[in-house]
FISEGU-892374 format. One record per residue (C-alpha): residue number from 0; residue in three letters; chain; x, y, z. Coordinates in Angstrom, 1 decimal, padded with zeros to 4 digits. Each point is the difference from the previous one (the first is absolute). Layout:
residues N
<atom><nr>NUM</nr><rest>ala</rest><kette>A</kette><east>X</east><north>Y</north><up>Z</up></atom>
...
END
This chain:
residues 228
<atom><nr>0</nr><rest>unk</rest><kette>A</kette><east>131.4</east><north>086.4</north><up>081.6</up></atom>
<atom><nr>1</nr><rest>unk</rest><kette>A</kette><east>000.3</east><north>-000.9</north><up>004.1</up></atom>
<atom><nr>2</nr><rest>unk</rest><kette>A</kette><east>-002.7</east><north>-001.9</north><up>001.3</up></atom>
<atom><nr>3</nr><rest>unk</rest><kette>A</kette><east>-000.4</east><north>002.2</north><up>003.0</up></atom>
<atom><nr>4</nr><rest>unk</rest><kette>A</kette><east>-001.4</east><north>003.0</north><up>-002.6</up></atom>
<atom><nr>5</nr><rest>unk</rest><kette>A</kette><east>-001.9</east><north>-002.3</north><up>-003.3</up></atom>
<atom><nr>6</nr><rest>unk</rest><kette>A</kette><east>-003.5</east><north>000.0</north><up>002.3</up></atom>
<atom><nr>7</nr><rest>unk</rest><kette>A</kette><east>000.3</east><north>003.7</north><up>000.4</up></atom>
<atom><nr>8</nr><rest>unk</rest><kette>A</kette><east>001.2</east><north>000.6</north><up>-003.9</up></atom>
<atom><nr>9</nr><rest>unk</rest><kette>A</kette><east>-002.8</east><north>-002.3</north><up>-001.2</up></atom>
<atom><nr>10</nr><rest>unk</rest><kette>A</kette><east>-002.3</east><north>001.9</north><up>001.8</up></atom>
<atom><nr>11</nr><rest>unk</rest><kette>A</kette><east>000.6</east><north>003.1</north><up>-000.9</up></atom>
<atom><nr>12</nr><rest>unk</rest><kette>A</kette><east>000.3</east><north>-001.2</north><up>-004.0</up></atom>
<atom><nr>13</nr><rest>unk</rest><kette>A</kette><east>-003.9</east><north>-001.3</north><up>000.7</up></atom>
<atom><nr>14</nr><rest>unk</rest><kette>A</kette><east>-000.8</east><north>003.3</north><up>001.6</up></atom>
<atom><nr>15</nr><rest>unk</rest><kette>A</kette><east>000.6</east><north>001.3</north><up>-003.2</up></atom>
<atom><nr>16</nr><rest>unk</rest><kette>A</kette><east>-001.4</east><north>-002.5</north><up>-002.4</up></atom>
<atom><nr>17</nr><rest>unk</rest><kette>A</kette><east>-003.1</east><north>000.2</north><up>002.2</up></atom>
<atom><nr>18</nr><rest>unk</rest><kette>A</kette><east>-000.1</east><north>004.3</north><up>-000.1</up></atom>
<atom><nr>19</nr><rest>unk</rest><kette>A</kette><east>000.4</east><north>-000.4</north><up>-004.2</up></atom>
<atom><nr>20</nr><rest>unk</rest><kette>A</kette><east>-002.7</east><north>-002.6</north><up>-000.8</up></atom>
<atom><nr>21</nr><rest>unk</rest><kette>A</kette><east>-002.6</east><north>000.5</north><up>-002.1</up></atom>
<atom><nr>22</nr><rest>unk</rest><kette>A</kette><east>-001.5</east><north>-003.5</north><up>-000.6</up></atom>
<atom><nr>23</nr><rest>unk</rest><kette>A</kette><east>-003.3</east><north>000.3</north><up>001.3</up></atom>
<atom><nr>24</nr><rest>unk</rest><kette>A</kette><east>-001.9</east><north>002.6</north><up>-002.5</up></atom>
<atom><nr>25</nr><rest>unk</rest><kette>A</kette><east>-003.3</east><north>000.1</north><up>002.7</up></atom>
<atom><nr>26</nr><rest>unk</rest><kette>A</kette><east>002.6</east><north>001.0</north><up>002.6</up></atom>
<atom><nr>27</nr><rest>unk</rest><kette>A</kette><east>002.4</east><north>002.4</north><up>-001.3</up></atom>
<atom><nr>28</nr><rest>unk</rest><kette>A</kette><east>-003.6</east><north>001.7</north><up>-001.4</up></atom>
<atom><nr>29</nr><rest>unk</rest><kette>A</kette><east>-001.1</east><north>-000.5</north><up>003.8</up></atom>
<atom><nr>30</nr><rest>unk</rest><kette>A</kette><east>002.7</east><north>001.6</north><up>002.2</up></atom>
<atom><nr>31</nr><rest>unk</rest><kette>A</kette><east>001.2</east><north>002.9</north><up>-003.1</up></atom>
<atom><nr>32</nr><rest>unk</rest><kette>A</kette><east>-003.9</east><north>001.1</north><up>000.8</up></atom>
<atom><nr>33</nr><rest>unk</rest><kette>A</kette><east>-000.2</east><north>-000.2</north><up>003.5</up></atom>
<atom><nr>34</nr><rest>unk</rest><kette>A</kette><east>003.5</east><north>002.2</north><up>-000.2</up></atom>
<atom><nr>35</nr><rest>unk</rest><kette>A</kette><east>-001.4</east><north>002.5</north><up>-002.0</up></atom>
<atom><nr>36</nr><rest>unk</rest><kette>A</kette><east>-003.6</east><north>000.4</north><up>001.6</up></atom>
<atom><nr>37</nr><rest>unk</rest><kette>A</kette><east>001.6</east><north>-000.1</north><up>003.6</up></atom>
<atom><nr>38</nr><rest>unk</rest><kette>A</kette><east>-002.0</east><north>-000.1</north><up>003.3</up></atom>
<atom><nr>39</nr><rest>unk</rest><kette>A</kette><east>-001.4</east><north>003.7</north><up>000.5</up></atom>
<atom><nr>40</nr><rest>unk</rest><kette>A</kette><east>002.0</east><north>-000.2</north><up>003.7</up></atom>
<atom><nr>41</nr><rest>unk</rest><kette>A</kette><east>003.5</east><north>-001.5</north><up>-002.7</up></atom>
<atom><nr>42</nr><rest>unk</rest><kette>A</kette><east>-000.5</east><north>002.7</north><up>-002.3</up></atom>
<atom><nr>43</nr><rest>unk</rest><kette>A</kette><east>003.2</east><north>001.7</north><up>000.7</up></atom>
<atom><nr>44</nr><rest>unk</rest><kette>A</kette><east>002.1</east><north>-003.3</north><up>000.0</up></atom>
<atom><nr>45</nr><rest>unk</rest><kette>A</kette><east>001.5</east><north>-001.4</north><up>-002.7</up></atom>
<atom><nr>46</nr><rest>unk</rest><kette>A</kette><east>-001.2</east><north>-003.6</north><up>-000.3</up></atom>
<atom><nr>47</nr><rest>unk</rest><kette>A</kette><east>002.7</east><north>-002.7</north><up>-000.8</up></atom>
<atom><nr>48</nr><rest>unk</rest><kette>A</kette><east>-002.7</east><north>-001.6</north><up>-002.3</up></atom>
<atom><nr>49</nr><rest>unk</rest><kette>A</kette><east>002.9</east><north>-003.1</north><up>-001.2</up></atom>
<atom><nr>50</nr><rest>unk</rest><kette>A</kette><east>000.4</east><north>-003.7</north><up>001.2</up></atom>
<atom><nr>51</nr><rest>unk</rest><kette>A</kette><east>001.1</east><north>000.2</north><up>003.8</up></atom>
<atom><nr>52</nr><rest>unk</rest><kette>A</kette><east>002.3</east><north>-002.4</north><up>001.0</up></atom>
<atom><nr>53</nr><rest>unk</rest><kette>A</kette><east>001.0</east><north>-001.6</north><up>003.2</up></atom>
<atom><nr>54</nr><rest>unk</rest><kette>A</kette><east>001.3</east><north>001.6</north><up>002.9</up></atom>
<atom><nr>55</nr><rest>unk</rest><kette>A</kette><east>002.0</east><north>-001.1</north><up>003.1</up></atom>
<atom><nr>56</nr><rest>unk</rest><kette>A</kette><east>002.8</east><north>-002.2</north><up>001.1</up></atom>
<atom><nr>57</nr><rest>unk</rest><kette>A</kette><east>002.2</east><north>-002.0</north><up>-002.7</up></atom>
<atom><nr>58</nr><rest>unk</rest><kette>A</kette><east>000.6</east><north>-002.6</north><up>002.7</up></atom>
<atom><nr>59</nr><rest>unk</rest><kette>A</kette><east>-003.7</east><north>-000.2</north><up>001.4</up></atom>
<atom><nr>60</nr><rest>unk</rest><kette>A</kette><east>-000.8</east><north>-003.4</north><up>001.8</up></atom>
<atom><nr>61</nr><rest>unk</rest><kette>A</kette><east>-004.1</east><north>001.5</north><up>-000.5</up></atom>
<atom><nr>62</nr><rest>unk</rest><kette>A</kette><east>-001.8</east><north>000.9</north><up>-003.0</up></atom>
<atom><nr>63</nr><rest>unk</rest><kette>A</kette><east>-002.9</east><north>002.1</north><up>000.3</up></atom>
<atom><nr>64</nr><rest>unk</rest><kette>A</kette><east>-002.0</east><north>-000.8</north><up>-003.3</up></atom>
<atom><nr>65</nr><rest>unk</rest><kette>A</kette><east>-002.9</east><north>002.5</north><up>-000.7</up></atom>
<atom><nr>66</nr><rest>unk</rest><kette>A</kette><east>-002.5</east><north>000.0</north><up>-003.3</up></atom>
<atom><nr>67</nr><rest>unk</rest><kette>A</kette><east>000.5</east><north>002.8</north><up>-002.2</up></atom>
<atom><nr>68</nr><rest>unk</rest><kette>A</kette><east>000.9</east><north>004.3</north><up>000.9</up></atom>
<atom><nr>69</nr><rest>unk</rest><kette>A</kette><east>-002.5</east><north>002.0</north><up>000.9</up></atom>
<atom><nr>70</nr><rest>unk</rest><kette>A</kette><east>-001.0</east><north>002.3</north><up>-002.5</up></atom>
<atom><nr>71</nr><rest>unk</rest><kette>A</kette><east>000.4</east><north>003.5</north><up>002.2</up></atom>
<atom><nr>72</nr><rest>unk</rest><kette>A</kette><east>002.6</east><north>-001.5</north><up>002.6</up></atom>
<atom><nr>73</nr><rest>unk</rest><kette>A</kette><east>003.6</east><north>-001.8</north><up>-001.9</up></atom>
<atom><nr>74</nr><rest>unk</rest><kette>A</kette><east>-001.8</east><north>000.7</north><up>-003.4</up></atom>
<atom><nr>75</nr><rest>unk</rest><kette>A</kette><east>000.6</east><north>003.3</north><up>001.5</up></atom>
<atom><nr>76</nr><rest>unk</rest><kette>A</kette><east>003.3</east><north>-000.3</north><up>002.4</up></atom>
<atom><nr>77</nr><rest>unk</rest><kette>A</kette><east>001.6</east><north>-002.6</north><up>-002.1</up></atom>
<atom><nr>78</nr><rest>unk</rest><kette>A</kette><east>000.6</east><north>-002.0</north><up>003.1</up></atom>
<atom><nr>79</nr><rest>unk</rest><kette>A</kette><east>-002.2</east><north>-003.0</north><up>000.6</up></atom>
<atom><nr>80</nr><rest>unk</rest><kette>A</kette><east>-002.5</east><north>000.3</north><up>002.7</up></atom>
<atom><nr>81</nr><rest>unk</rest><kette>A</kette><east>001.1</east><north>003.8</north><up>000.6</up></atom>
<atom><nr>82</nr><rest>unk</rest><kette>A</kette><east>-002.2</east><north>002.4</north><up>000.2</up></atom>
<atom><nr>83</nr><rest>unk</rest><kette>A</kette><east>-003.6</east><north>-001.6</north><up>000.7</up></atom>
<atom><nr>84</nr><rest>unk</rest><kette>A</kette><east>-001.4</east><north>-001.6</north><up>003.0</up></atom>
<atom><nr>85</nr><rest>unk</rest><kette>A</kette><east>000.7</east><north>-003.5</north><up>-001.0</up></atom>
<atom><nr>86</nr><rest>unk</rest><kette>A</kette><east>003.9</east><north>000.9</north><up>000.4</up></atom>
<atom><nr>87</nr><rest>unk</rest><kette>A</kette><east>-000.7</east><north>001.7</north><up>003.4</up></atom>
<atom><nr>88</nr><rest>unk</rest><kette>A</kette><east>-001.0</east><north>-002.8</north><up>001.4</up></atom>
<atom><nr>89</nr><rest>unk</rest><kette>A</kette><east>002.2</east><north>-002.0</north><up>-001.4</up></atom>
<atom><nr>90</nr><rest>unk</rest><kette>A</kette><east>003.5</east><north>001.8</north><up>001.3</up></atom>
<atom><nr>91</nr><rest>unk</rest><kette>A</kette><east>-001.8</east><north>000.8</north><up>003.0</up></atom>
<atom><nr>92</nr><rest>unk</rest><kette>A</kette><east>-000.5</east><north>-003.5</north><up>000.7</up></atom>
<atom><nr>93</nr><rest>unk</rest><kette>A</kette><east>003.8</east><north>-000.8</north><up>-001.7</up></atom>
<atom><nr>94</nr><rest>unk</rest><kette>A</kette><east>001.3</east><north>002.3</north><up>002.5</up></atom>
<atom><nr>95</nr><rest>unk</rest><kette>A</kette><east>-001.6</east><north>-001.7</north><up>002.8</up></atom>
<atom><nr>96</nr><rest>unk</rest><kette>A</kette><east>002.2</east><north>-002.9</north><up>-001.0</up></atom>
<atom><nr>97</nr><rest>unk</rest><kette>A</kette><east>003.3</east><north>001.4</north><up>-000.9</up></atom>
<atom><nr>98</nr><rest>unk</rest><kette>A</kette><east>-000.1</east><north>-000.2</north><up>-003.5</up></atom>
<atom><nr>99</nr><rest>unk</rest><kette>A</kette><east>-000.4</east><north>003.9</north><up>-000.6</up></atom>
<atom><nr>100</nr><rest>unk</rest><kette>A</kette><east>001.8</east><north>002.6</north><up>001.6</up></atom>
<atom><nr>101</nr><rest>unk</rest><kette>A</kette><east>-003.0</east><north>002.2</north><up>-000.1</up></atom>
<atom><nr>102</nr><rest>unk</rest><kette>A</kette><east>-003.8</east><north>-000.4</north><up>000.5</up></atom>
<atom><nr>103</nr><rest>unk</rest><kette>A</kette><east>-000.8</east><north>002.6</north><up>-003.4</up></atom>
<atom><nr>104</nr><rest>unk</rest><kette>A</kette><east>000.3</east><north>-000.4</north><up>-003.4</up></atom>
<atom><nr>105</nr><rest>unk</rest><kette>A</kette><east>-000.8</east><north>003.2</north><up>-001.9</up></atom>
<atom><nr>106</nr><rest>unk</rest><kette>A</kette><east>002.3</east><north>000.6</north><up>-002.9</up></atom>
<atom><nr>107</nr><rest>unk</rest><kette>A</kette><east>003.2</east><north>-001.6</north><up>-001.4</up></atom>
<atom><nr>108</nr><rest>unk</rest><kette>A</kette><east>002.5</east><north>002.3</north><up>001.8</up></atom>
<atom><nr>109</nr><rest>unk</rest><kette>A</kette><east>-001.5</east><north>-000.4</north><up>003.1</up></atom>
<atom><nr>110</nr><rest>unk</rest><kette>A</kette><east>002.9</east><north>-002.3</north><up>001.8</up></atom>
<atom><nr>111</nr><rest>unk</rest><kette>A</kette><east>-001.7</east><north>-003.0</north><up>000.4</up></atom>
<atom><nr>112</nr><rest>unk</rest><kette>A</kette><east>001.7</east><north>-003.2</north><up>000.0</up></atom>
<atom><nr>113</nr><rest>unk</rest><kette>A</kette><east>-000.8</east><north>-003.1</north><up>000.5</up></atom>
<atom><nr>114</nr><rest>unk</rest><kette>A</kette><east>002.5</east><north>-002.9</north><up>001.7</up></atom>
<atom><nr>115</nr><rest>unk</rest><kette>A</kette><east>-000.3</east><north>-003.5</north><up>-000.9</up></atom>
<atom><nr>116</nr><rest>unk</rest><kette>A</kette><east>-003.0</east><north>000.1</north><up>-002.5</up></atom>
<atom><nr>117</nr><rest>unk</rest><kette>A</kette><east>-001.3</east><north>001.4</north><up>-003.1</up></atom>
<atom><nr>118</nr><rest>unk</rest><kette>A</kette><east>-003.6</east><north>001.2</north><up>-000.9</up></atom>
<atom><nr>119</nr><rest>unk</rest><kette>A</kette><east>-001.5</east><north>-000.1</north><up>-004.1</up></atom>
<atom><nr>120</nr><rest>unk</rest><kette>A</kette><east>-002.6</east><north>-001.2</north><up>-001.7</up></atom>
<atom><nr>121</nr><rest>unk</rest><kette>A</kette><east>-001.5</east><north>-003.0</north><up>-002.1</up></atom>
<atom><nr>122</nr><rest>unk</rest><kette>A</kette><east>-000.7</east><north>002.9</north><up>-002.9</up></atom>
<atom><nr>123</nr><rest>unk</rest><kette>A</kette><east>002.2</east><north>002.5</north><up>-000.3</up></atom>
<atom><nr>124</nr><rest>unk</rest><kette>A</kette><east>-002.2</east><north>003.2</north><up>-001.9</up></atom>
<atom><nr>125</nr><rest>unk</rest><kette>A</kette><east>-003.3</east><north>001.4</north><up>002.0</up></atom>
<atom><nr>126</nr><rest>unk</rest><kette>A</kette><east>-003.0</east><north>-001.4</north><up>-001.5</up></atom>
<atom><nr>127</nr><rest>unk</rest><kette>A</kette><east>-003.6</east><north>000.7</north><up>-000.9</up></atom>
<atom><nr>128</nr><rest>unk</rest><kette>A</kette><east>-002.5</east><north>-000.6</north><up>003.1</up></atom>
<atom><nr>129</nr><rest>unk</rest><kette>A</kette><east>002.9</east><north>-002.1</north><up>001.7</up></atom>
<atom><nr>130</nr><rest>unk</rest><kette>A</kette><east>-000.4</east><north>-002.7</north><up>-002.3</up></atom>
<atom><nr>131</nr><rest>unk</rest><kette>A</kette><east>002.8</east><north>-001.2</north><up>-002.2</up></atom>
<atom><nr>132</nr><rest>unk</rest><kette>A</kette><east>-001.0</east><north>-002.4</north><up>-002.7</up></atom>
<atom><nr>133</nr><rest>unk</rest><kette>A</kette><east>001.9</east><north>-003.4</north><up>-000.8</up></atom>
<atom><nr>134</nr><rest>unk</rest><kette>A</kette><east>002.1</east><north>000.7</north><up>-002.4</up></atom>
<atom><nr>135</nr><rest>unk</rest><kette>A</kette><east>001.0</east><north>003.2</north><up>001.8</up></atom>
<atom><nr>136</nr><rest>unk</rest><kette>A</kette><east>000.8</east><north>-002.0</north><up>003.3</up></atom>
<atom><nr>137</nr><rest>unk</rest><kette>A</kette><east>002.0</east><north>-002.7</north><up>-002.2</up></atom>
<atom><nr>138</nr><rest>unk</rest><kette>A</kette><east>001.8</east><north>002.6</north><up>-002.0</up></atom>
<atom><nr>139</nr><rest>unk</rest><kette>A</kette><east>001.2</east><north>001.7</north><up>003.3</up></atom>
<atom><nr>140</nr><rest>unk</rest><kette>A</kette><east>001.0</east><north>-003.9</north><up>001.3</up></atom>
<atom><nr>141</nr><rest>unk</rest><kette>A</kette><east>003.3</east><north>000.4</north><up>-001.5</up></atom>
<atom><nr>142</nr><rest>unk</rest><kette>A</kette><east>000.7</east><north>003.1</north><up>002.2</up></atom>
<atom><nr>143</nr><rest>unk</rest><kette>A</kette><east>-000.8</east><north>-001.5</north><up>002.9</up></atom>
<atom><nr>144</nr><rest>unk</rest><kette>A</kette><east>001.8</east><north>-003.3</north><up>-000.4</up></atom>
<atom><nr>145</nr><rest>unk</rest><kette>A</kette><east>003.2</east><north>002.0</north><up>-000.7</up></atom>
<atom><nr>146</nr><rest>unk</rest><kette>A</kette><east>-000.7</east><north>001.6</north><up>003.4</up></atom>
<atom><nr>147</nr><rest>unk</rest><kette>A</kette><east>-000.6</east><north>-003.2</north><up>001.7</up></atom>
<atom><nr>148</nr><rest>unk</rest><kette>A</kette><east>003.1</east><north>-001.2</north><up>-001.4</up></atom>
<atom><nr>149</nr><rest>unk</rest><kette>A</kette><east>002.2</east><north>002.7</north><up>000.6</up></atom>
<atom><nr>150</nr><rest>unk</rest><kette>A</kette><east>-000.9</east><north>-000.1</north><up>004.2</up></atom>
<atom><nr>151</nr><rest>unk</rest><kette>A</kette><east>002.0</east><north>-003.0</north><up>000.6</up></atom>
<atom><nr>152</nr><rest>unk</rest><kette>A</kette><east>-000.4</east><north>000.2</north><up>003.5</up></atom>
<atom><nr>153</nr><rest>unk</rest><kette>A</kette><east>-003.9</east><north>-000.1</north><up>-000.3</up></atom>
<atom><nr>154</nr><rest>unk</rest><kette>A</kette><east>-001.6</east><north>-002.3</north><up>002.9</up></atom>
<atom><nr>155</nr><rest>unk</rest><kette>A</kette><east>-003.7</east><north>001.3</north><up>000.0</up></atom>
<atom><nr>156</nr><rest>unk</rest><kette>A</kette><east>-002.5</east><north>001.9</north><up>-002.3</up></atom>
<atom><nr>157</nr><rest>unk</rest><kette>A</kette><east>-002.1</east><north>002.2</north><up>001.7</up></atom>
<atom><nr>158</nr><rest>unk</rest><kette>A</kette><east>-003.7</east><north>-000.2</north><up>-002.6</up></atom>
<atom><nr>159</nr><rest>unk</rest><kette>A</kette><east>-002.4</east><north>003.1</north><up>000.2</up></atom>
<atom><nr>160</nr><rest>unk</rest><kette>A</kette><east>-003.0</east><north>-001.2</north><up>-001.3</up></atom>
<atom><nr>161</nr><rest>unk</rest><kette>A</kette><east>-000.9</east><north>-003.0</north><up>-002.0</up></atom>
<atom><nr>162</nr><rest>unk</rest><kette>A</kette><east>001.1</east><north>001.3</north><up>-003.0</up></atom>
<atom><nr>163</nr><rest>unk</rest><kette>A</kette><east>003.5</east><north>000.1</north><up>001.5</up></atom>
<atom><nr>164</nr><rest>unk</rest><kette>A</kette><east>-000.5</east><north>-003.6</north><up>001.1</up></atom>
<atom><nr>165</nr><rest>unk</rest><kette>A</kette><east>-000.5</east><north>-001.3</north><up>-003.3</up></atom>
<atom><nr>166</nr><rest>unk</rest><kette>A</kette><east>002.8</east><north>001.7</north><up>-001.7</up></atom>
<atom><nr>167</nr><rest>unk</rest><kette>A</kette><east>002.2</east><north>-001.3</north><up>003.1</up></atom>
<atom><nr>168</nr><rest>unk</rest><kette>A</kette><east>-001.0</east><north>-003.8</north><up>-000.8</up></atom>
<atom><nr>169</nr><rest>unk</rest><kette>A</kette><east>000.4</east><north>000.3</north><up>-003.5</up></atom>
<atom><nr>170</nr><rest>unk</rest><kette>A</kette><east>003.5</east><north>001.4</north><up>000.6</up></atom>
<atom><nr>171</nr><rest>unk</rest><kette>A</kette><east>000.8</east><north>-002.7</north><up>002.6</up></atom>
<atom><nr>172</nr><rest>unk</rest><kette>A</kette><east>-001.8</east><north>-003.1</north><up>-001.4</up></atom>
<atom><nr>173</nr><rest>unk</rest><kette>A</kette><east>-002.7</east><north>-000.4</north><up>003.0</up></atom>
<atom><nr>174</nr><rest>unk</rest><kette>A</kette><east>-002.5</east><north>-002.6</north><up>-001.5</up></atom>
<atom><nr>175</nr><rest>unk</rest><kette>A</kette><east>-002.7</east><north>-000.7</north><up>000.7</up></atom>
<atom><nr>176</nr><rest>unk</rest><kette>A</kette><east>-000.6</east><north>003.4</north><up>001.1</up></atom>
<atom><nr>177</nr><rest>unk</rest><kette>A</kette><east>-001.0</east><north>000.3</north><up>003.6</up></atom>
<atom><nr>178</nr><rest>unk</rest><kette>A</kette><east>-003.0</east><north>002.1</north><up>000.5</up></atom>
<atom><nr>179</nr><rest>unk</rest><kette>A</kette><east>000.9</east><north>004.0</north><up>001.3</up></atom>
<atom><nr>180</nr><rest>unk</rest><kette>A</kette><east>-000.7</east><north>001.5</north><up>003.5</up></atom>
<atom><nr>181</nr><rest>unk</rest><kette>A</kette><east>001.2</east><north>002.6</north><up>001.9</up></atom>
<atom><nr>182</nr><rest>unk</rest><kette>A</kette><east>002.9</east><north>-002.0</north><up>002.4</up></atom>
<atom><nr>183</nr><rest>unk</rest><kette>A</kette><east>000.1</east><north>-002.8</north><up>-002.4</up></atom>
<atom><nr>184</nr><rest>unk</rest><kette>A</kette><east>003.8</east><north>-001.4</north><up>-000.5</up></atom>
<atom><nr>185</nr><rest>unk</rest><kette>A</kette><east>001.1</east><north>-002.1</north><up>-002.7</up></atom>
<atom><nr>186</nr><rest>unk</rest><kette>A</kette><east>003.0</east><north>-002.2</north><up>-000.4</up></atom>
<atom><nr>187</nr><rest>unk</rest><kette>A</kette><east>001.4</east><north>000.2</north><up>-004.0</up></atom>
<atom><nr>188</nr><rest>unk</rest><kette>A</kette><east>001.9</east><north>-002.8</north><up>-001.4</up></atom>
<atom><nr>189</nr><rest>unk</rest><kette>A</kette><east>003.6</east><north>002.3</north><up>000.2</up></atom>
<atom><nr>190</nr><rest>unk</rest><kette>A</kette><east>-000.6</east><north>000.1</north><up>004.0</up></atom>
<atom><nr>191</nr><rest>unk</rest><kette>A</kette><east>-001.0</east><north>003.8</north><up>-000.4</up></atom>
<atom><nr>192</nr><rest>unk</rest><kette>A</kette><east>-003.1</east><north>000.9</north><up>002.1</up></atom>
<atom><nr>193</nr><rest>unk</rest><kette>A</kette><east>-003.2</east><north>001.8</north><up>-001.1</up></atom>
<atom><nr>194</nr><rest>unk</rest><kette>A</kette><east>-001.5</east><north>002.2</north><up>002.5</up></atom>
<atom><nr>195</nr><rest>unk</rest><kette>A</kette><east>-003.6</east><north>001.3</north><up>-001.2</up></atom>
<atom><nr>196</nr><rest>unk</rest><kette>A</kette><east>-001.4</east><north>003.3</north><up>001.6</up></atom>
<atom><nr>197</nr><rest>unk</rest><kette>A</kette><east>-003.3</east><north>001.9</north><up>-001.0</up></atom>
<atom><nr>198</nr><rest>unk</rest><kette>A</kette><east>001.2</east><north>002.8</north><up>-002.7</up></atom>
<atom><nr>199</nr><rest>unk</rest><kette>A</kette><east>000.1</east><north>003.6</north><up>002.4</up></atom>
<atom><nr>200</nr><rest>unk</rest><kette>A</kette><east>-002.4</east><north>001.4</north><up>-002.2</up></atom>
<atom><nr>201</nr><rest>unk</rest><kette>A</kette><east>-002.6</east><north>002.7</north><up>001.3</up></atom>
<atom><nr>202</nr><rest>unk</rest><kette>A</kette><east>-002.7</east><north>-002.3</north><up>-001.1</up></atom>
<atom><nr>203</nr><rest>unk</rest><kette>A</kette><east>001.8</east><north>-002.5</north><up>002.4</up></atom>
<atom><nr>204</nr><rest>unk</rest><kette>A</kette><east>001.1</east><north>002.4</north><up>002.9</up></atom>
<atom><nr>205</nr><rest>unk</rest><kette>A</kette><east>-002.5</east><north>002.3</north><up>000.1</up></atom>
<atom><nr>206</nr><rest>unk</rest><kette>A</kette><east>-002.9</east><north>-003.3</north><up>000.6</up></atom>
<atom><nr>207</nr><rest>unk</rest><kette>A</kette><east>002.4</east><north>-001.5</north><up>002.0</up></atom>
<atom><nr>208</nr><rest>unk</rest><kette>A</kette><east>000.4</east><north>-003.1</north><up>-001.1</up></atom>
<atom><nr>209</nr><rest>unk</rest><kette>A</kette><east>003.5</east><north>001.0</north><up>000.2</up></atom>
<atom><nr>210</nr><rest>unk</rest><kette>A</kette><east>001.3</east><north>001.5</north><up>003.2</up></atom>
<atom><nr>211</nr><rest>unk</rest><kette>A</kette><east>003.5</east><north>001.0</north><up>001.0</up></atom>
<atom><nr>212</nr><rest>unk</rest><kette>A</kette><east>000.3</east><north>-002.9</north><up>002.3</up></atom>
<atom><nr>213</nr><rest>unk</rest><kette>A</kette><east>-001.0</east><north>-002.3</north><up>-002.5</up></atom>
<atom><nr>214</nr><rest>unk</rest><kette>A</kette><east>002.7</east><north>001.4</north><up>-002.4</up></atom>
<atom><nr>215</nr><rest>unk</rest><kette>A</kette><east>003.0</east><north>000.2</north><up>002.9</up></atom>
<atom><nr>216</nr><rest>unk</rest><kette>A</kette><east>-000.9</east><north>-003.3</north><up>000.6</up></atom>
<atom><nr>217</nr><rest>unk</rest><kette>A</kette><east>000.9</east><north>-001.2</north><up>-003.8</up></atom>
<atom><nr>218</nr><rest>unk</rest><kette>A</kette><east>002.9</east><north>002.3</north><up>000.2</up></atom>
<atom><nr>219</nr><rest>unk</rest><kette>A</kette><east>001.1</east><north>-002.0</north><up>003.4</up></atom>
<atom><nr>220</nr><rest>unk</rest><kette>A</kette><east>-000.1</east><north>-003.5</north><up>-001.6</up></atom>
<atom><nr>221</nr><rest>unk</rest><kette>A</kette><east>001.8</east><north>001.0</north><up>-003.0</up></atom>
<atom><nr>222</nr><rest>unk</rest><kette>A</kette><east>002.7</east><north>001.5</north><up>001.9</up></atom>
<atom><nr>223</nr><rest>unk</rest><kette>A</kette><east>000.2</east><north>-003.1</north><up>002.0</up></atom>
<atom><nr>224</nr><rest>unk</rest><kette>A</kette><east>-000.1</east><north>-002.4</north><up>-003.0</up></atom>
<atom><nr>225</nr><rest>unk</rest><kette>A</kette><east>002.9</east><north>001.8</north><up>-001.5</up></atom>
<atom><nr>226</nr><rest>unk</rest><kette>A</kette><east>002.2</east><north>000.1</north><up>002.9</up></atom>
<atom><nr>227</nr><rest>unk</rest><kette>A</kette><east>000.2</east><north>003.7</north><up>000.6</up></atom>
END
């Protein structure tokens, strides 16, 4: 096949893979519940309740790692960080950048795209209390290294949390491991940076320990680093 389309047809072959699997008993049980039960204001949706893959641009320069789905907002939409208020700040801040064409993300056919980066997760299925076990987040390592090595043009990975951080070291052999803040910016072995942000979670925005400026801010640098 061209070069110019295998990123793109790799991507979309994982998009599948990820929408079909069923390796992870807990989370299959997990996300086919929290389908069916539905959030009382959800309860006329129908609730993707599968793996959600990655979303965005096939020759990103920025990856926006999160942890897992959320179980009422992409266990729902069945686009990652769409539908919740993690993902409104996150593609409001995106937009501030250039990186999304619009500020919302609500549901798949909504026309948002992204330019020059692509947004997923360390685990691809929602999981109970937010927390993914071990072997879940190893299991789903496979996914995400074929995503990391299908964005060829990848300069910087964007981590949401510290979760996020540690699956983006493991992927890009950063060790010793250095310790996670918000702002913090690691160099891996490959050349690739790390940029680490506080995870735009309501326990995060709603204390403010994460504030908009705070978030443009890590959106700035990765911009810069990746020569948009």
């Amino acid at each position: 096949m061209p070069a110019s389309s295998r990123p793109s047809q790799v991507l979309a072959a994982l998009h599948d893979d990820v929408c079909s699997c069923r390796r992870c008993p807990r989370l299959v049980e997990w996300r086919e519940q929290a389908a069916s039960e539905k959030r009382a204001s959800y309860r006329d949706e129908d609730y993707w309740g599968r793996g959600v893959p990655g979303f965005g641009d096939p020759s990103a320069r920025i990856l926006v790692l999160g942890l897992a789905p959320a179980a009422h907002g992409a266990n729902r939409t069945g686009r990652i960080f769409t539908g919740d208020r993690s993902g409104d700040w996150l593609y409001r801040a995106m937009h501030r950048v250039g990186l999304a064409n619009q500020p919302t993300s609500t549901h798949r056919g909504d026309g948002l795209k992204l330019r020059g980066a692509w947004v997923t997760s360390a685990v691809k299925c929602a999981p109970p209390d937010n927390k993914p076990e071990p072997s879940e987040r190893d299991v789903c390592r496979t996914f995400l290294r074929r995503e990391i090595d299908a964005l060829s043009k990848l300069r910087v990975v964007v981590c949401l949390g510290n979760f996020a951080y540690e699956a983006a070291c493991a992927e890009f052999g950063v060790r010793p491991r250095p310790k996670f803040g918000h702002g913090a910016e690691v160099r891996s072995p490959s050349g690739r940076w790390l940029v680490c942000s506080f995870h735009p979670s309501q326990q995060n925005t709603f204390t403010g320990r994460l504030t908009e400026p705070m978030f443009d801010a890590v959106f700035d640098r990765a911009v810069e680093l990746a020569g948009l």
